[in-house]
C-alpha positions as CSV (number, residue, x, y, z in Angstrom):
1,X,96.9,149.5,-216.1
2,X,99.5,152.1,-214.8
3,X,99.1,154.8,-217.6
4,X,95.2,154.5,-216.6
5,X,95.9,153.9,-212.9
6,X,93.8,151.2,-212.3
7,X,94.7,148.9,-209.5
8,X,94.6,144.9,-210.2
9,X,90.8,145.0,-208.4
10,X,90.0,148.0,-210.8
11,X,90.0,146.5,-213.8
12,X,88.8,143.3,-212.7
13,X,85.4,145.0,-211.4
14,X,85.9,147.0,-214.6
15,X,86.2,144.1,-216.9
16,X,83.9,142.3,-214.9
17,X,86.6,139.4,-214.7
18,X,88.0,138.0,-211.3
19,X,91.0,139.9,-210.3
20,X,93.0,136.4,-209.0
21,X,92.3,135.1,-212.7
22,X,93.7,138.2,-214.3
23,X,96.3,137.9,-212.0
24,X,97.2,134.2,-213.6
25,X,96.7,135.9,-217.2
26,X,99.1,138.8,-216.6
27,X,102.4,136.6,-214.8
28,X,101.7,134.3,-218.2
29,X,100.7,131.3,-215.6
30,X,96.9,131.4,-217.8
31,X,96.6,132.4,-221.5
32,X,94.1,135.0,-222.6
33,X,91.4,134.4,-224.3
34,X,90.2,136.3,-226.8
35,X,87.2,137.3,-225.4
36,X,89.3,138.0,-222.4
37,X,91.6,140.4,-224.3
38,X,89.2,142.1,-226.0
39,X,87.5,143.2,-222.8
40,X,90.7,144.5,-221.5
41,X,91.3,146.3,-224.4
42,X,87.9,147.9,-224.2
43,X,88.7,148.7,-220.5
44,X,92.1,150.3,-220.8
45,X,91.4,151.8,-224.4
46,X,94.1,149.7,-225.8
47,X,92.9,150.8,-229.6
48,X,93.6,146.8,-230.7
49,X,96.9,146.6,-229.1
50,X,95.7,143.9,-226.5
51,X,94.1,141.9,-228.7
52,X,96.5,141.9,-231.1
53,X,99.1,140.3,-228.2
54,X,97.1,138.0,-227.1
55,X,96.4,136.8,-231.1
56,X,99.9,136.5,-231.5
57,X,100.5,134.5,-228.3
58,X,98.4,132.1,-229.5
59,X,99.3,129.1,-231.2
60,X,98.5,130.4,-234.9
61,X,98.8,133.7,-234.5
62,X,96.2,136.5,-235.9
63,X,95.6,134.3,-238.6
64,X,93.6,131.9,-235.9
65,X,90.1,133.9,-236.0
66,X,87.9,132.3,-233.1
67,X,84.4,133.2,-232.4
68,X,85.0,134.3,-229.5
69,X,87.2,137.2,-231.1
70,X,83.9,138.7,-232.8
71,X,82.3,141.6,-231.4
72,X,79.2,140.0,-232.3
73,X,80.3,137.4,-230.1
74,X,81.0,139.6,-227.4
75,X,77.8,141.1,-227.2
76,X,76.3,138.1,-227.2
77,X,78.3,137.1,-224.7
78,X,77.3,139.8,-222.7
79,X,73.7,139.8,-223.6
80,X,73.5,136.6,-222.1
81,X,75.7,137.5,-219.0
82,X,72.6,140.4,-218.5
83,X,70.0,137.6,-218.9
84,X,71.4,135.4,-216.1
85,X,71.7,138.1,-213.6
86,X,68.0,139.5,-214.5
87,X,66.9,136.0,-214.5
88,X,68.6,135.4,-210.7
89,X,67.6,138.4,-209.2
90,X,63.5,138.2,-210.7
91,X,64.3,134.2,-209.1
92,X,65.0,136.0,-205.6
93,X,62.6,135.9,-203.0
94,X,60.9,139.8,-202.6
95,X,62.3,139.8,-199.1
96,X,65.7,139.7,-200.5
97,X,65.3,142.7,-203.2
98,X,66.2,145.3,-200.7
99,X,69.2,143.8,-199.6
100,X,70.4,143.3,-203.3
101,X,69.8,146.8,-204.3
């Protein structure tokens, strides 16, 4: 986060992840998941080294593969993360679509 001087709040709006969870994951009070730690290494332009970390943190090691630790997982993921917010803004009353811009 320093070398790319992003604040705590940064990456979280980056990452699209809460920055008081991150918080947790980076003073080792929550572990990382790897969906988690390949977003951050997306955002900060690790080139694997994040998600390589949080692999070996784990109880297994890199030798635990997970779904969630496939990028076609991630897109997925984040496929369906665009379908809920397209599906709860069409839900919103018209009234409300100029204060959501």
């Amino acid at each position: 986060m320093a070398e790319r001087g992003l604040s705590l709040r940064a990456l979280g709006r980056a990452a699209r992840y809460d920055p008081s969870y991150l918080s947790k994951v980076l003073s080792g009070r929550k572990p990382a998941s790897p969906f988690l730690a390949a977003r951050l290494d997306d955002v900060l332009s690790a080139e694997g080294k994040i998600r390589q970390a949080a692999a070996s943190a784990q109880p297994g090691g890199s030798a635990r593969r997970t779904p969630a630790s496939d990028p076609d997982d991630i897109n997925r993921r984040e496929l369906l993360y665009l379908f809920s917010v397209a599906g709860a803004l069409m839900a919103a009353p018209a009234a409300d679509w100029e204060r959501l811009d």
